[in-house]
C-alpha positions in Angstrom: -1.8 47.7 28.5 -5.5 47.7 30.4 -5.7 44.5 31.6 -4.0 42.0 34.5 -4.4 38.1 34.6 -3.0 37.2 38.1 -2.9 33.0 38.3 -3.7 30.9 41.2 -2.7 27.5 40.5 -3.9 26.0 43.8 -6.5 22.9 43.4 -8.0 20.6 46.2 -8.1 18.0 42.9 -6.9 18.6 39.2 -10.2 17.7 37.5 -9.8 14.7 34.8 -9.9 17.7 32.0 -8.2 19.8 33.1 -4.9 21.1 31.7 -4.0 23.9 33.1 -1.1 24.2 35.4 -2.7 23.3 38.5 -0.7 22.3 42.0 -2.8 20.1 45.5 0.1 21.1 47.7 -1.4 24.0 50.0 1.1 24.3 52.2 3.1 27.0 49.5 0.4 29.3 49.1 2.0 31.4 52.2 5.2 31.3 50.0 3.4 31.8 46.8 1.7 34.6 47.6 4.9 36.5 49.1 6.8 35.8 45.2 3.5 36.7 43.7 3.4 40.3 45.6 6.6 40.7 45.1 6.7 40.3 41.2 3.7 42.3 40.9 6.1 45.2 42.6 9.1 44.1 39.9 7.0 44.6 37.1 5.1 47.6 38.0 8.0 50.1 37.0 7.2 49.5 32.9 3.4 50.3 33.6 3.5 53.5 35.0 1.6 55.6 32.5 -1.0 52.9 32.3 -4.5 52.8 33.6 -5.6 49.6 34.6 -9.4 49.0 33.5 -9.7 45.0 34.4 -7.9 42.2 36.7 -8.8 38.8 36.7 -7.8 36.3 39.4 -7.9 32.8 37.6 -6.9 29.4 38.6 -6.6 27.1 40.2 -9.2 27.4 42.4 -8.7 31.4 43.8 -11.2 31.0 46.8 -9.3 28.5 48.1 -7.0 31.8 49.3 -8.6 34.0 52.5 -9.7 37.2 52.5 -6.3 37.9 53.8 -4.5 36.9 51.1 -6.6 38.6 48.5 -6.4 41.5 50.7 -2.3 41.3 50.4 -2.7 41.0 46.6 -5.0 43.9 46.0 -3.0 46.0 48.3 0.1 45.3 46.1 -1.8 46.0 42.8 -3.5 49.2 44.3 -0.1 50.1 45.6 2.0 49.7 42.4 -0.6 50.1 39.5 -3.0 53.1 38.4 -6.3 51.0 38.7 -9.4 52.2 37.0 -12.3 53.5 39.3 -14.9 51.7 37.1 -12.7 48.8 36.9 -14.0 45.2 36.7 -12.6 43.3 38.7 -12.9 38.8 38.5 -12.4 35.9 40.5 -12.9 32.4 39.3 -14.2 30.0 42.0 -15.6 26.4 42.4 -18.4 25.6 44.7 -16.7 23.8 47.0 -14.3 26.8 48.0 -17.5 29.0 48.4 -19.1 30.3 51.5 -20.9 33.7 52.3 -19.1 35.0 54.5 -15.7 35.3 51.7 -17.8 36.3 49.1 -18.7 39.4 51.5 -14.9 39.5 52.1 -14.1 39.8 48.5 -16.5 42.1 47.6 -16.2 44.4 50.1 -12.1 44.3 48.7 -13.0 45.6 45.2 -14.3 42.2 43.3 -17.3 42.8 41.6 -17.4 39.6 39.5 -17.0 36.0 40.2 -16.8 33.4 37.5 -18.4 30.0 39.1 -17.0 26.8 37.5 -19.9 25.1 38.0 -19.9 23.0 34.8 -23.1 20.7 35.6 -26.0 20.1 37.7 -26.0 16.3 37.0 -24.0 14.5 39.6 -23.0 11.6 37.0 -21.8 14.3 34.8 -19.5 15.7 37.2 -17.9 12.3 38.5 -17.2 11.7 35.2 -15.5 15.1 35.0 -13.7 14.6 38.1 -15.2 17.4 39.9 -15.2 17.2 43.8 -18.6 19.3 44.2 -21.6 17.9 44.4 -25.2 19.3 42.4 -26.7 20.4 45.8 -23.3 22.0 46.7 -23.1 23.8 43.0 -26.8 25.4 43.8 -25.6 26.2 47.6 -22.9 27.8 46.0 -24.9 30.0 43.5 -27.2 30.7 46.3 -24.4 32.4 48.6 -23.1 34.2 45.2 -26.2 35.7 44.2 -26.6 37.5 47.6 -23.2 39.3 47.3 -22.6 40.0 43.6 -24.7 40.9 40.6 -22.1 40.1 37.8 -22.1 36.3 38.0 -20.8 34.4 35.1 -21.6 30.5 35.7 -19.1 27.9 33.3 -21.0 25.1 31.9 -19.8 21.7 30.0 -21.6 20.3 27.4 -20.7 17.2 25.0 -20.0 14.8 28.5 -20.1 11.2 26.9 -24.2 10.0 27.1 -25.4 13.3 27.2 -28.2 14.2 25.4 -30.4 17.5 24.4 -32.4 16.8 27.3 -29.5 16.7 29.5 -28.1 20.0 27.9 -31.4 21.7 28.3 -31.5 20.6 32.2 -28.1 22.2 33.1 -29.2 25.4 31.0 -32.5 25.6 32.8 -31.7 25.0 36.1 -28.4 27.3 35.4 -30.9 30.5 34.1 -33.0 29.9 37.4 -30.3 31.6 39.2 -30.3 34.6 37.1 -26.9 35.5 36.0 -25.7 38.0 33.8 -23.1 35.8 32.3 -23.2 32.1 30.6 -19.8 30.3 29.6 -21.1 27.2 27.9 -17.8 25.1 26.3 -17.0 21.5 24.8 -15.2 19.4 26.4 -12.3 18.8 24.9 -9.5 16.3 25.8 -5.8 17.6 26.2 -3.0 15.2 26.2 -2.0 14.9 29.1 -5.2 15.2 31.2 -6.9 12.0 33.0 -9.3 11.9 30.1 -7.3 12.1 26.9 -7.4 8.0 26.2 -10.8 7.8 27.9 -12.6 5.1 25.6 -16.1 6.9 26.3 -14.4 9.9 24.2 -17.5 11.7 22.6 -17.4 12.9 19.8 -20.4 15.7 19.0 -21.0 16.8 15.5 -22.0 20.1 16.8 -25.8 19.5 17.3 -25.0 19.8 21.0 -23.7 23.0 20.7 -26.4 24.2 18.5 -29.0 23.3 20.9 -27.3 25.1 23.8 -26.6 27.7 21.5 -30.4 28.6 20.4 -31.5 27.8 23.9 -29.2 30.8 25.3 -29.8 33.3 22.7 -33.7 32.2 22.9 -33.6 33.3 26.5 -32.1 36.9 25.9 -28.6 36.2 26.5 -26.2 37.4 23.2 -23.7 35.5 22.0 -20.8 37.1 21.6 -17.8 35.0 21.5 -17.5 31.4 20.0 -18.5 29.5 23.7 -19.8 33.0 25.9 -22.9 34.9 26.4 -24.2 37.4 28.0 -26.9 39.8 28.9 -26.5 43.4 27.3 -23.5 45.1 29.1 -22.6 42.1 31.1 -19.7 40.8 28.3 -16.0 40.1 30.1 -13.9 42.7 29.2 -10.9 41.3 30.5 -11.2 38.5 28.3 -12.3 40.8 25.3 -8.8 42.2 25.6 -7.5 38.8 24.8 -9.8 38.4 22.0 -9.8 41.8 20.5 -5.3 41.8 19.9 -5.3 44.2 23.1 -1.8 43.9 25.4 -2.4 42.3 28.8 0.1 41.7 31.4 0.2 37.6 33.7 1.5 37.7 37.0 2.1 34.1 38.8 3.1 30.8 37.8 2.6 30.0 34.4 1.0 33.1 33.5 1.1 34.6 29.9 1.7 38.0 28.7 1.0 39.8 25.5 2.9 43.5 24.6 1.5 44.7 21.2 3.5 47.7 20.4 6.5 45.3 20.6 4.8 42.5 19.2 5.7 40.3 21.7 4.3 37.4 23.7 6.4 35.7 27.3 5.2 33.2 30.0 6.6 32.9 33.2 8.0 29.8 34.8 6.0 26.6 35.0 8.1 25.7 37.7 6.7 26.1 40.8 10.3 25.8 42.6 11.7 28.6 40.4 9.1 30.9 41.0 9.5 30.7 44.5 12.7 31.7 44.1 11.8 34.4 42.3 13.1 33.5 38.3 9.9 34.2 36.8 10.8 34.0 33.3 9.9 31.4 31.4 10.1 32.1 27.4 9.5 35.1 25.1 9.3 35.4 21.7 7.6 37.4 18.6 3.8 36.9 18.1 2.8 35.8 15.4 -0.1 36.7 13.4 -2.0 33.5 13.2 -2.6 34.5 17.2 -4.5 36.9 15.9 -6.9 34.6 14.3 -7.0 32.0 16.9 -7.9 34.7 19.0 -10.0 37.2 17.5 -12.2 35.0 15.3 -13.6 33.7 18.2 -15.4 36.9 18.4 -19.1 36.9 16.4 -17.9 39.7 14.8 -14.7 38.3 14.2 -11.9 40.7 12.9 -11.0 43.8 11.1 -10.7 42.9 7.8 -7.6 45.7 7.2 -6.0 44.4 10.1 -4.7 41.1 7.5 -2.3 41.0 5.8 -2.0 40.1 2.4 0.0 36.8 3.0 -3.7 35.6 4.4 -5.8 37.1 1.4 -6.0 33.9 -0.9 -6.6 31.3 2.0 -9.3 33.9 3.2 -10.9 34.4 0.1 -11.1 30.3 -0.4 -12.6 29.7 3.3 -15.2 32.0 2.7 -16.3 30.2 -0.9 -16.3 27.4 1.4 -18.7 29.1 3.6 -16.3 28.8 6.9 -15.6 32.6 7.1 -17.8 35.3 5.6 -17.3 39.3 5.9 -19.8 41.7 7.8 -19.2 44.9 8.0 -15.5 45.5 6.9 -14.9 42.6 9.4 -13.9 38.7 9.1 -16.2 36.3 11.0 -16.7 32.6 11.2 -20.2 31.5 9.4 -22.7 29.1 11.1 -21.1 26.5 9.7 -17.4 27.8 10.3 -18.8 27.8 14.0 -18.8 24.5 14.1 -15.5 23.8 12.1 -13.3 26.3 13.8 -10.3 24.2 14.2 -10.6 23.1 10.7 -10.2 26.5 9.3 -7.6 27.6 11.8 -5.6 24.7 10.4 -5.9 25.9 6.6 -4.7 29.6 8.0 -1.9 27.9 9.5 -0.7 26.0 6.6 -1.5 28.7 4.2 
């Protein structure tokens, strides 16, 4: 186990898409961050041969904590876990949490990356996604950002209702102005359960959106290597390779998810932010299954090892890639151009293979 997702499920406003578990009552994060530390501590006795090579603080809305409390965080993780020298280290923050003087903070702590949900630079756009920020506030924000860190990844939304290519090509534009070495660049998609799940504006993009951001990107020297990410050479997230590439991770907080390979196991903890005050982390375990693997690692350009399947998956395999969905490369399984664009439809035929 390399890798550390620590959640901060703290939120000013849960965006209309959003569906992550997400909480607007500030006045726990004092409690929350004494359970967090103190879990971090429980769970540190099963990790002791293991050299930590990436942490990623994720929310929520991280940079809504102080220094301070990163500070008490890091301590514990420094304190209890063998971490890496060269390891890389992420926050995820929105513009309106930002301000120079934190991101100093932070980096001057260990954090050499920060994820920046920025999503657009079209103020109808991000009404519509419910995001508090403003497009003045989301440059201000990469402004303060760029003077403190060089590994910047920026998150962008494309297929908003009304949007067109020349919308797309704005956001990308004005986004590659600020030089980062990172791009996230997803679909919106609408989750039960989120504000805009019966929105009647629902759009629904046959993937030309997607194309166009996607030959944009590559066009300006970023590389694609992951269904929705890009990056300039070097500059890919390794934390979130490890997810991608079947590795074993360990979540700390509320919510958080955990993966253990060697047993072939997957848990959560709690959802409840109550219990996990009080310290009952658990939520569920249970075996992993090896679809996972496949929702997971075909997102990947260059997918999957091919012996890594086994050979209940051969025939539905061998029929996606006559159907030019999947294709292999290299002793590996990928997705195709087209089974780029119809992901979900082939991860539905592995599932009911």
């Amino acid at each position: 186990m390399q890798s550390i997702y620590i959640h901060i499920p703290f939120c000013i406003k849960k965006c209309a898409y959003c569906s992550f578990n997400s909480l607007t009552d500030l006045t726990l994060i004092d409690k929350y961050i004494i359970s967090l530390c103190n879990e971090i501590k429980n769970q540190s006795s099963s990790y002791k041969n293991e050299l930590i090579k990436t942490i990623y603080i994720g929310g929520g809305t991280p940079t809504l904590l102080s220094p301070l409390h990163i500070s008490a965080i890091i301590t514990q993780l420094n304190k209890y876990f063998n971490i890496s020298k060269d390891l890389e280290f992420s926050i995820e923050a929105n513009p309106e949490s930002i301000n120079q003087n934190n991101m100093i903070e932070y980096r001057n702590l260990g954090i050499n990356r920060i994820s920046i949900g920025i999503q657009s630079f079209n103020d109808s756009e991000l009404k519509y996604l419910g995001r508090i920020h403003t497009a003045k506030k989301a440059r201000e924000a990469l402004d303060a950002a760029s003077n403190v860190f060089e590994n910047i990844n920026l998150d962008l939304i494309i297929s908003i209702p009304k949007q067109t290519k020349n919308d797309v090509r704005k956001n990308i534009t004005e986004a590659l102005s600020f030089s980062p070495k990172h791009i996230s660049c997803y679909e919106l998609t609408y989750e039960q359960g989120t504000q805009l799940y019966n929105d009647a504006l629902r759009f629904e993009d046959n993937g030309e959106l997607y194309l166009f951001a996607q030959e944009k990107l590559i066009s300006s020297g970023f590389n694609q290597y992951e269904i929705s990410n890009y990056s300039k050479n070097g500059f890919e997230c390794l934390h979130n390779l490890t997810y991608w590439s079947d590795e074993s991770y360990l979540g700390l907080g509320l919510s958080a998810h955990s993966y253990d390979k060697t047993k072939s196991l997957r848990s959560a903890n709690t959802d409840i932010m109550k219990d996990y005050l009080n310290e009952n982390y658990i939520g569920f375990r249970e075996p992993a299954c090896e679809i996972d693997k496949f929702i997971m690692g075909l997102r990947k350009i260059n997918g999957i090892p091919e012996k890594s399947i086994s050979k209940d998956y051969k025939q539905t395999i061998e029929s996606l890639i006559k159907k030019d969905l999947l294709c292999k490369k290299n002793d590996r399984i990928a997705y195709t151009k087209k089974g780029l664009l119809l992901s979900n439809q082939v991860l539905l035929e592995l599932m009911n293979k």
